[in-house]
N, C-alpha and C positions, 0 to 999 in steps of 0.2 A: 422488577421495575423495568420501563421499556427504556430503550434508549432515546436519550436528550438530541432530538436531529436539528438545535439550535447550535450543540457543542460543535467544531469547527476541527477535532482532531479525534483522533482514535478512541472508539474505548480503551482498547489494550495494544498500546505504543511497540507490544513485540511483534506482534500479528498482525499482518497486512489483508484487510477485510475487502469483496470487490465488494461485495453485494450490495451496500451502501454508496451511493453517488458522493454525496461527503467525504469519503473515507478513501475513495479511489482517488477524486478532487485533492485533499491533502496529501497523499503519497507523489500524487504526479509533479505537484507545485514541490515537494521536499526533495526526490528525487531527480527533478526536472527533468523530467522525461512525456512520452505520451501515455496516453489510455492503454493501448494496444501494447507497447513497449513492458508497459509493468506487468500487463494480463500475462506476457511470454515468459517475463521472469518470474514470477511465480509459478508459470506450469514447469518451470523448467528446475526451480530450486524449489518450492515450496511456498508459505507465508508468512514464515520468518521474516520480519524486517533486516535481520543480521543479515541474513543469507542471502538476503535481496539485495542489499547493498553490496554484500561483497558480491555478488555474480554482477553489478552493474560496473562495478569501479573494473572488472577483469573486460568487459568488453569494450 
């Protein structure tokens, strides 16, 4: 089944997806960060949501 690009949040709340504009949109607004800011912690932790927060809350 494809995904719903009406739905407004993740498919899967662990994993932080770019490739979807949605998906980047929702982490950026959760995170409150930028585009760019979250594209770095992910290359840098992975896309773990966990991992992502914790590397944002450390800088």
């Amino acid at each position: 089944m494809a995904d719903d690009k009406t739905l407004r949040g993740p498919q899967d709340a662990s994993r932080i997806s770019l490739g979807e504009d949605y998906e980047v949109q929702y982490w950026t607004d959760k995170f409150g960060i930028s585009a760019d800011e979250l594209h770095a912690a992910v290359a840098a932790v992975g896309n773990s949501a966990d991992a992502v927060e914790r590397h944002l809350k450390k800088a």
